[in-house]
C-alpha positions, 0 to 999 in steps of 0.5 A, spaced: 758 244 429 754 238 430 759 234 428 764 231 434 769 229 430 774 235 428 772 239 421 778 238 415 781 243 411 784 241 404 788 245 400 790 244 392 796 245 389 799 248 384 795 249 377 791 245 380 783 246 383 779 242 390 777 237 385 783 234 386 780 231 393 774 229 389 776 221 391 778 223 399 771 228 400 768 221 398 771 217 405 771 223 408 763 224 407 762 216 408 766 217 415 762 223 417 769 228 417 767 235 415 772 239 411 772 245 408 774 246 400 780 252 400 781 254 393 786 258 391 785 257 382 784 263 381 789 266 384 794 264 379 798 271 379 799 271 386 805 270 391 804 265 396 804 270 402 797 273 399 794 267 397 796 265 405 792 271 407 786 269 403 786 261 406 787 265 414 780 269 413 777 263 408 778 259 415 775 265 419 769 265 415 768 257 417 769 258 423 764 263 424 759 260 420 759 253 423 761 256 430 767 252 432 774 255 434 777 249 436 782 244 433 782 242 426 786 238 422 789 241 415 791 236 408 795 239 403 798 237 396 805 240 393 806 247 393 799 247 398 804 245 403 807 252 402 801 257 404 798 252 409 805 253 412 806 261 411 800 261 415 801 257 421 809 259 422 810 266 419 802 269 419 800 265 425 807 263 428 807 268 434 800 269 435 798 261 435 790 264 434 789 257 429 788 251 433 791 245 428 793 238 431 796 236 425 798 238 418 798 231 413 801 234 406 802 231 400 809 230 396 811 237 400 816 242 396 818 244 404 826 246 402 823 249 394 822 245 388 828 243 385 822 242 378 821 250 379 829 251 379 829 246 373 824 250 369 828 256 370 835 252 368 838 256 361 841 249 360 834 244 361 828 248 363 825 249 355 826 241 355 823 239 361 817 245 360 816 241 354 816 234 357 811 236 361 806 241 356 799 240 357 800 235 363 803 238 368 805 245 365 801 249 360 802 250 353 806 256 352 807 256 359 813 261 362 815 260 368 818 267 369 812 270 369 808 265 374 809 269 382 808 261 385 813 257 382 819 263 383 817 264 390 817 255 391 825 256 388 830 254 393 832 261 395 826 265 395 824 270 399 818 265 401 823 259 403 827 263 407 822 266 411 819 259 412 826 256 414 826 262 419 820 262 423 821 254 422 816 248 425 811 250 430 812 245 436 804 245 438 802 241 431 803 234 429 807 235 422 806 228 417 809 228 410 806 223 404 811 222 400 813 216 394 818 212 391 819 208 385 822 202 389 822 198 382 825 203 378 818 203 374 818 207 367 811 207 367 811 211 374 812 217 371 814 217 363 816 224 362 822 223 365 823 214 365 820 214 372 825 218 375 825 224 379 829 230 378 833 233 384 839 238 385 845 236 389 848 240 394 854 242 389 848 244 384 849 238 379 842 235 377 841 228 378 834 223 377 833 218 382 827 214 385 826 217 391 821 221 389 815 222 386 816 224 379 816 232 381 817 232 388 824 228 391 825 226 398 830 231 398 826 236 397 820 234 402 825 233 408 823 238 414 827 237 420 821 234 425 816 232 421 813 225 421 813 220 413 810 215 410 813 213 404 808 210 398 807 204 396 808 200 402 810 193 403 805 191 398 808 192 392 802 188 388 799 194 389 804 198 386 805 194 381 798 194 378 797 202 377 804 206 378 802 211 375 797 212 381 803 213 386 806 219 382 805 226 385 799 229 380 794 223 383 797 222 390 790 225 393 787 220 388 791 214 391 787 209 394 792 207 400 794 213 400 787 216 402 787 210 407 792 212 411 790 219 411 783 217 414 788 213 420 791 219 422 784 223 422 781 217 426 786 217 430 792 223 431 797 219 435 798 213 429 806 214 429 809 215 422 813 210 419 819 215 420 821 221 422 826 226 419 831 229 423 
């Protein structure tokens, strides 16, 4: 590889496809970052362990087709953020064969989805499937028989084996999250600008911490560094909300600027940390 700056992996997210980083590959190309697309949409029957393998042999093959083995930096959206970890703390957890200085993840269900919970609650799940039919979910979607969401459930399989392997020491872990800090109903309408989470005590509740389908409570990983989205600069905020909720974060504008700080420059401090 020519390039001297390090090679970026993207990988989407649930229902979604690489075009979702259409507006990120456009800055990466304008600062001469290479990156390597993963898509894994067609793979919508599979569970996150397999579609994990598929990404491990996908990174080989670049490697081996760009002759470069070192250090390499992974952006992910959503449930993304599940198979890039399985890979690098379950897969490759003792081996540590993947060189990867930073993992920067986008509104990250890293405890389970307390959405795909919701889509399974006997009480609220038809509701809330409804609410999201043809935007976030398909028509006629059911989410038992969809193998990604049961295995994003708080509980499964998958999120016990993550919790187990827990966070690799050699990787910088840096969280985008987003908040609705004026309580905006236009951030996010299925739900009034609220985001839905589950308390310890199993009772639902909304809040504005949280991007409309991921709250912070089911971002938080020991360890790992945060931003929280909009900044300071409310106006920006203000001027689209929508732009912040979790299905256009790897579209927002200062979103994809902060990103391209912590490509350029790996020892930018996150605002805050989780412990």
């Amino acid at each position: 590889m020519q390039n001297s700056k390090y090679p970026v992996l993207l990988v989407h997210g649930w229902k979604s496809s690489p075009k979702i980083w259409n507006e990120l590959i456009s800055k990466l190309e304008s600062e001469k970052i290479p990156y390597w697309n993963f898509s894994h949409f067609r793979m919508k029957d599979s569970k996150p362990d397999v579609i994990s393998e598929q990404l491990r042999d996908f990174i080989k093959e670049r490697q081996i087709e760009n002759n470069f083995f070192g250090y390499f930096d992974i952006i992910c959206h959503s449930l993304g953020t599940c198979i890039v970890r399985y890979l690098l703390e379950v897969l490759d957890g003792e081996s540590k064969e993947l060189k990867v200085r930073q993992i920067i993840a986008l509104g990250p269900p890293n405890r389970g989805s307390a959405m795909a919970e919701l889509f399974n609650d006997p009480l609220h799940g038809t509701e809330i499937i409804n609410r999201l039919s043809g935007l976030f979910v398909p028509k006629n979607y059911d989410p038992e028989k969809d193998k990604l969401v049961q295995e994003i459930r708080p509980g499964s399989d998958t999120l016990k084996e993550l919790e187990l392997a827990g966070i690799r020491t050699d990787i910088s872990y840096r969280l985008i999250l987003a908040m609705n800090k004026t309580d905006t109903p236009e951030f996010f309408p299925c739900f009034e600008g609220k985001t839905w989470e589950i308390k310890e005590n199993n009772e639902w509740t909304k809040t504005i911490k949280g991007d409309g389908i991921i709250p912070h409570s089911d971002s938080y990983l020991p360890g790992a560094g945060y931003d929280v989205f909009p900044s300071e600069n409310e106006t920006l905020f203000l001027e689209d909300a929508g732009r912040y909720c979790h299905i256009f974060l790897p579209q927002n504008p200062e979103i994809i600027k902060r990103i391209i700080q912590y490509l350029s420059d790996p020892e930018t401090r996150p605002a805050n940390y989780f412990y």
